[in-house]
C-alpha positions in Angstrom: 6.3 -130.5 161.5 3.8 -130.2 158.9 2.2 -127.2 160.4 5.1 -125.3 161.0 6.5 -125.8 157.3 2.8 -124.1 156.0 3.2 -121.2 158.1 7.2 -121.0 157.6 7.2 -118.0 154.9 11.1 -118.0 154.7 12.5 -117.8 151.1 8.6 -116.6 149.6 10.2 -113.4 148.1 12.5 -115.2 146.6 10.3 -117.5 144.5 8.0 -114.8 143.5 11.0 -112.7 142.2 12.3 -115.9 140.5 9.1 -116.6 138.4 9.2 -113.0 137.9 12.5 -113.2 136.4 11.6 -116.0 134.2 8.6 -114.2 133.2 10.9 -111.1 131.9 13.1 -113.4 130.1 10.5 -114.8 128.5 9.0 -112.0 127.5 12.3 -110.4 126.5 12.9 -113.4 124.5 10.0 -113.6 122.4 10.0 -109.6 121.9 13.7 -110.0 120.4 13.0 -112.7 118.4 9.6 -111.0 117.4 11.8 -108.3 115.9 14.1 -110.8 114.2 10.7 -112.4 112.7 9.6 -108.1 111.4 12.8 -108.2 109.9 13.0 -111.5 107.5 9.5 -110.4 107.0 10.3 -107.0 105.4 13.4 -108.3 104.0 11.1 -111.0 102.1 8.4 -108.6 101.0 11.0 -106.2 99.5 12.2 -108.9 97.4 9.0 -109.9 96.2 7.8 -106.7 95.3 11.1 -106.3 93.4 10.6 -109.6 91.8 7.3 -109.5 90.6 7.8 -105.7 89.1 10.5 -107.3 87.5 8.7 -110.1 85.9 5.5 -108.4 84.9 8.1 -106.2 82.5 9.6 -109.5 81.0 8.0 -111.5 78.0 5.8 -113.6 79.2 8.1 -116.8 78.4 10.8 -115.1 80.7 8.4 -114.0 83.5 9.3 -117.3 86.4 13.3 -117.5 85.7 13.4 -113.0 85.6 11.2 -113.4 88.8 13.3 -116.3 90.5 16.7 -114.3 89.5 15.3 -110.6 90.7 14.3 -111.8 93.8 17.7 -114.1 94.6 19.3 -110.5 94.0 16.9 -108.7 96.6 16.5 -111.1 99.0 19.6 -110.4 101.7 17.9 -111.9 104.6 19.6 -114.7 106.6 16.1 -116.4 107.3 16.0 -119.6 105.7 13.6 -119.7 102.4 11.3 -122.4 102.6 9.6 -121.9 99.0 8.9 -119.8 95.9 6.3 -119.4 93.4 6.2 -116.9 90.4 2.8 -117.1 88.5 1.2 -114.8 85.9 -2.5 -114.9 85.2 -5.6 -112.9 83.8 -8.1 -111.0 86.5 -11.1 -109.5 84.3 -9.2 -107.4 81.8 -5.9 -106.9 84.3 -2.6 -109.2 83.6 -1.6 -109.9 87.4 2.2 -111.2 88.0 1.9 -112.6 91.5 5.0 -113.8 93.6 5.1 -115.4 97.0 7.6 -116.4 99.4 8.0 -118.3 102.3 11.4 -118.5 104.9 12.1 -120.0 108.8 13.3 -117.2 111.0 15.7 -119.2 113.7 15.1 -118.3 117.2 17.5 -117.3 119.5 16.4 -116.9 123.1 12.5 -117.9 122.2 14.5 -121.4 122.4 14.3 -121.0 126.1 10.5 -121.3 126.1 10.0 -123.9 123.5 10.5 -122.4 120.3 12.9 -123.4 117.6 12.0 -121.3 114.4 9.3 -119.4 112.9 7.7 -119.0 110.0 6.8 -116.1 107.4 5.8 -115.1 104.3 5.1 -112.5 101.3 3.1 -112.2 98.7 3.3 -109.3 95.9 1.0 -109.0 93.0 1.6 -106.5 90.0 -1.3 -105.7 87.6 -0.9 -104.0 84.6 -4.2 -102.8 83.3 -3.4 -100.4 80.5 -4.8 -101.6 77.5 -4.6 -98.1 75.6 -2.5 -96.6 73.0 -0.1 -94.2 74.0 1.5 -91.5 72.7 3.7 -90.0 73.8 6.3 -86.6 73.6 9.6 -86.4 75.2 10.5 -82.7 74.8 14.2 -83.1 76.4 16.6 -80.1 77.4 19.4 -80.1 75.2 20.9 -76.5 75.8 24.5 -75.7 76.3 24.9 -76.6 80.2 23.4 -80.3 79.4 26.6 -80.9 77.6 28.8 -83.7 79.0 28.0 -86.2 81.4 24.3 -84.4 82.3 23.8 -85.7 78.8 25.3 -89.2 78.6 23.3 -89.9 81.9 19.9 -88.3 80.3 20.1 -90.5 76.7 20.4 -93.9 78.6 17.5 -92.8 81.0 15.6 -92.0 78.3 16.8 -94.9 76.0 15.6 -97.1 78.9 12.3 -96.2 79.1 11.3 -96.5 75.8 13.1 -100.4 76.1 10.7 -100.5 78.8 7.6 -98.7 77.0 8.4 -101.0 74.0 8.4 -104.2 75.8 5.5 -103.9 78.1 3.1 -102.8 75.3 3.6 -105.3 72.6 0.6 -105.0 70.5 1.2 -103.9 67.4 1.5 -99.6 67.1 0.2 -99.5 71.0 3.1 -96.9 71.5 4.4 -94.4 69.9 6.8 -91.9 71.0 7.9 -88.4 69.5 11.6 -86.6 70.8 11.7 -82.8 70.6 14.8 -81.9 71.8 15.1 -77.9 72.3 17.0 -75.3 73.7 16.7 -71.6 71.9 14.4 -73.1 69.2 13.0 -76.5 68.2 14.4 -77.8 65.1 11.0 -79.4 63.0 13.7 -80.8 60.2 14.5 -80.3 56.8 12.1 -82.5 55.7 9.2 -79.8 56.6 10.9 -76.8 54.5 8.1 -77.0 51.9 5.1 -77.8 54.3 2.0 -75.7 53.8 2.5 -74.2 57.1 5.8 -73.2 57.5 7.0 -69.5 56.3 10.3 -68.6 54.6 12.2 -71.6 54.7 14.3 -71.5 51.6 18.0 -70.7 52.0 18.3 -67.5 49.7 20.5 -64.6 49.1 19.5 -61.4 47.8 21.4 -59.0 46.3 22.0 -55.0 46.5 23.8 -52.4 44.4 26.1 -50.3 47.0 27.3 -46.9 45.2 29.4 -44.0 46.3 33.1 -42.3 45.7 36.0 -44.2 45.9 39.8 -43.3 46.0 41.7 -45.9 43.4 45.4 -44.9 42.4 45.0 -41.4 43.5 41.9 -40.8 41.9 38.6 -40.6 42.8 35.9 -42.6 41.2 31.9 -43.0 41.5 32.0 -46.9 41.8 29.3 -49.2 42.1 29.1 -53.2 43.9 26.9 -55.7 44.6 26.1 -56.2 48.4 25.0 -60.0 48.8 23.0 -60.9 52.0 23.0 -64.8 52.4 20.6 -66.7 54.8 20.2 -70.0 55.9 17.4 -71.8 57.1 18.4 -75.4 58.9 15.3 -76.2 60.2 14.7 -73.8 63.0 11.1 -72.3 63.7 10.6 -69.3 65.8 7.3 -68.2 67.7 4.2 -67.2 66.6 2.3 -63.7 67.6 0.8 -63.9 71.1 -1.6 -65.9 72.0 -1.1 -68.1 68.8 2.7 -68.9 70.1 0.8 -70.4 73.8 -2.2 -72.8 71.4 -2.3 -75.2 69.4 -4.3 -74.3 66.9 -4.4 -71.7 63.3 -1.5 -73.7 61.3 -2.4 -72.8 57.9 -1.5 -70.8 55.3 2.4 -70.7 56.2 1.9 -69.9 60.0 5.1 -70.8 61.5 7.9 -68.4 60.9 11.2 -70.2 59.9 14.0 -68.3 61.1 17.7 -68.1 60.1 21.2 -68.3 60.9 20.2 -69.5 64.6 21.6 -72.1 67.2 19.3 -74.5 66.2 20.0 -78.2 67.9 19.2 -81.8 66.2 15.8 -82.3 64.6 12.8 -83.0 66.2 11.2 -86.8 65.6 7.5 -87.0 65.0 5.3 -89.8 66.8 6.5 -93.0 65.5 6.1 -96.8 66.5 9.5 -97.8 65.4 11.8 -98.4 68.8 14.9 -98.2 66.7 13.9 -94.5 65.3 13.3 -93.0 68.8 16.5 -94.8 70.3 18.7 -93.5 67.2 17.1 -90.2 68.0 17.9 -89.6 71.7 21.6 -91.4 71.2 22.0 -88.2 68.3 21.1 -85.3 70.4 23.7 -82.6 70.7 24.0 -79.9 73.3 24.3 -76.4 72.6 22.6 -72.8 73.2 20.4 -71.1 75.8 17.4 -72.5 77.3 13.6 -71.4 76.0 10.9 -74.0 77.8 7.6 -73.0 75.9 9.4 -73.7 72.5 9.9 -77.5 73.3 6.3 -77.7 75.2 4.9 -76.2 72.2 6.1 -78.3 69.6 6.0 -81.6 72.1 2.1 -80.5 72.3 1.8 -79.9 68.6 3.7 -83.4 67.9 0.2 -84.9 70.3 -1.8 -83.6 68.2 -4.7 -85.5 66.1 -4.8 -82.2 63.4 -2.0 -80.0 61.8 1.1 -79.4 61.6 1.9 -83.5 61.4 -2.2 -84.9 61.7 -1.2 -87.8 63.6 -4.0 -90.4 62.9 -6.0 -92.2 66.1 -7.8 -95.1 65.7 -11.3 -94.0 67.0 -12.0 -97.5 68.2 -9.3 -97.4 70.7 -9.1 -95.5 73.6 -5.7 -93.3 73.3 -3.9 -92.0 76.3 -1.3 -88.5 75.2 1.4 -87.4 77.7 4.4 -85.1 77.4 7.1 -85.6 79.5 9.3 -82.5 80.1 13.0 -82.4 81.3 15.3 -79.4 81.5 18.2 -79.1 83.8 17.6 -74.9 84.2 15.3 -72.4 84.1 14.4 -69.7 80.6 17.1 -67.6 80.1 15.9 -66.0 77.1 12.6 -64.8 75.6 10.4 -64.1 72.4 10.4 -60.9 70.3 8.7 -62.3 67.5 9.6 -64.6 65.4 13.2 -65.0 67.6 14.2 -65.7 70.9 16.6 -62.6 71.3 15.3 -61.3 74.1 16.3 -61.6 77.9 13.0 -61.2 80.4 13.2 -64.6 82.4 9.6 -63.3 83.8 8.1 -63.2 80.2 9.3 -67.1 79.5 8.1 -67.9 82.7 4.7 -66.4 82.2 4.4 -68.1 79.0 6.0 -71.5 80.2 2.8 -71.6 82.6 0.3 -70.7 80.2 1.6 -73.1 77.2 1.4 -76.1 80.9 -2.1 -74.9 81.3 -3.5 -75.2 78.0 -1.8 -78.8 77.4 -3.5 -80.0 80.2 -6.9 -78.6 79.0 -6.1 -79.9 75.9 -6.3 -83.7 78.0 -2.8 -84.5 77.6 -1.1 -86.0 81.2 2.2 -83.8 81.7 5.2 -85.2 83.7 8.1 -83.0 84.7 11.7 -83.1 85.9 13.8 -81.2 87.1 17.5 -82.7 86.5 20.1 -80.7 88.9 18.4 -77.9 89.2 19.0 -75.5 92.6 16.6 -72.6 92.1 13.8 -72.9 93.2 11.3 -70.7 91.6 12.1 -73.0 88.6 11.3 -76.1 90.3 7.9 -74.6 91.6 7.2 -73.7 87.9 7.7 -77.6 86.9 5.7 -78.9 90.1 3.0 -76.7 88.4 3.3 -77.7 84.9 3.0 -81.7 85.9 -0.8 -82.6 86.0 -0.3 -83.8 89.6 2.3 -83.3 92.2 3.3 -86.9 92.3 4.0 -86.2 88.0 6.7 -83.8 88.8 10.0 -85.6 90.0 13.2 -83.6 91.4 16.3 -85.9 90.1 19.6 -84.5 91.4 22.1 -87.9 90.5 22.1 -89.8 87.0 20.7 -92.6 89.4 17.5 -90.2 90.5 16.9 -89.0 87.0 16.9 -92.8 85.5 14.4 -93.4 88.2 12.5 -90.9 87.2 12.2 -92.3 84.2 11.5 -95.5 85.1 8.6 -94.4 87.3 6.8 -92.3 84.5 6.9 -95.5 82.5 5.7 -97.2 84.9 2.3 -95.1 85.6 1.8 -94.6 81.9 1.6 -98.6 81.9 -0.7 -98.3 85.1 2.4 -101.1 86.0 1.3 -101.3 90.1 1.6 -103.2 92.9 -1.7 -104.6 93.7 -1.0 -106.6 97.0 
């Protein structure tokens, strides 16, 4: 009986394509569950990257309850959390905000084969390494087509990263920031009508004797009257003669032509450490006019500079980091003739847009660009050019993309980065 049960091979098909059907569950099983585990794991990485970005912003008394409270916000994941740890410490000269996380993933058919849950776990470090001064221009687009909610959206993007600027770099003057809002012109403000370099900025009238014959109650007279011409200067500026109106440089002896009875916008601020004046600044900026790009780099490169017109001191111990962050929502619609902006070859501006770009960034200033809304092209290739790098030049086409934007510059200048 024995011997015919060995050799009896009845049913053998069957077994092998049983254990090969247990084989496929299994492996089915753990794949599924596998993916379940990529998931949480993602999920959990996302939030600590959030988190620690979050914290390494805060004061450093804030840092663990901002990093336990930005990660309960990002972490959506229905693995359980197991634990959570929010630290902050020194690495040479680097301040490192680390965050890790652990959760249980549940299994679902692994259970099958033996296996009731999972671990995994995250672990994000952000170092910020900047120890520099900064300084910094924001030469914002404040031309007619900005007006209304374009506006709004770009005063509390801007507002918010100087907050952010502000709070990251608390040592004492560490940042300072200038705003040169422009559109036709730049306004350089009232306060600069007697400066050494600025032409022609008295409000004046002047006077002329007009003669010639009259008719007055049917007769005719020779008659004589004064012809009064009024201007008045509110702090606009025009351009200088080529090349002078592309460089920085030659500001003495009344070189910059005040011109009169312009659209002239709110006044430019100089570099200044005092949060309150650059906020009060951005919240006062007014739209109105047509759009002229070199005037605001021009003046956003002359507010960097060490020497004249404003001779912004440096401290020569410290190493001191200039950028100029450019945002228009359109491209040049009008051009120089010298000292005004009257005329209307887009080609001109252009021309000159790229050289003034080139010469800031010879000049070792770090240029950022946006480009807020804007659909043509050409003008966005001129802005990729005029950032320092391609990753400097950011297309924002929402409120939400522009504030980004903004957020992200702050976050290079502070070398803010995720380390791990």
């Amino acid at each position: 009986m024995l011997r015919r049960f060995a050799k009896d091979e009845k049913g053998s098909i069957g077994a092998i394509m049983m254990l090969g059907s247990l084989t496929m569950v299994g492996a089915i099983s753990v794949s599924l569950d596998y993916s379940r585990m990529n998931g949480a794991r993602s999920s959990l990485s996302a939030a600590t990257d959030a988190s620690a970005l979050a914290a390494a912003q805060a004061p450093e008394a804030n840092r663990q309850t901002i990093a336990r409270e930005v990660f309960d916000a990002n972490y959506r994941d229905s693995a359980d959390l197991t634990s959570f740890e929010a630290i902050s410490f020194k690495r040479g000269n680097d301040e490192v905000m680390s965050v890790k996380a652990t959760a249980s993933v549940k299994m679902t058919l692994s259970q099958a084969i033996g296996y009731s849950s999972a671990p995994v776990g995250a672990t994000s470090e952000v170092v910020v390494g900047n120890d520099a001064d900064l300084q910094i221009a924001l030469v914002l687009d404040v031309t007619g087509s900005m007006s209304g909610t374009r506006l709004t959206d770009l005063k509390a993007s801007a507002s918010n990263m100087v907050n952010t600027l502000f709070s990251r770099l608390q040592r004492a003057n560490q940042v300072k920031i200038a705003v040169v809002p422009f559109s036709e012109y730049v306004n350089i403000g009232m306060d600069n009508r007697n400066a050494g370099w600025v032409s022609n900025a008295a409000d004046y009238t002047t006077t002329a004797e007009s003669c010639g014959w009259v008719k007055v109650k049917s007769q005719t007279i020779w008659q004589c009257k004064d012809v009064v011409t009024e201007f008045k200067w509110s702090g606009c500026v025009g351009s200088r003669d080529y090349p002078l109106n592309v460089r920085d440089e030659n500001y003495g002896n009344k070189a910059v032509p005040a011109v009169h009875n312009v659209n002239c916008t709110t006044a430019m601020l100089p570099l200044t450490a005092i949060k309150t004046n650059v906020l009060d600044r951005i919240n006062g900026l007014a739209a109105t006019g047509n759009t002229y790009i070199p005037a605001g780099a021009m003046w956003g490169w002359a507010a960097l500079s060490p020497g004249e017109p404003f001779n912004e001191p440096t401290d020569p111990q410290r190493d001191t980091k200039r950028y100029l962050v450019l945002m228009t929502d359109g491209e040049n619609t009008i051009s120089p003739s010298y000292p005004y902006h009257n005329s209307g070859s887009v080609a001109t501006a252009n021309t000159l847009t790229a050289e003034v770009c080139a010469n800031v960034k010879a000049a070792g200033i770090q240029v950022f660009s946006i480009a807020f809304q804007v659909t043509t092209s050409s003008v966005k290739t001129l802005l990729t050019n005029c950032a320092s790098s391609s990753d400097r030049f950011f297309d924002a086409t929402s409120a939400t993309q522009l504030s980004d934007a903004f957020d992200a510059i702050a976050r290079q200048m502070t070398n803010l980065r995720i380390a791990k």
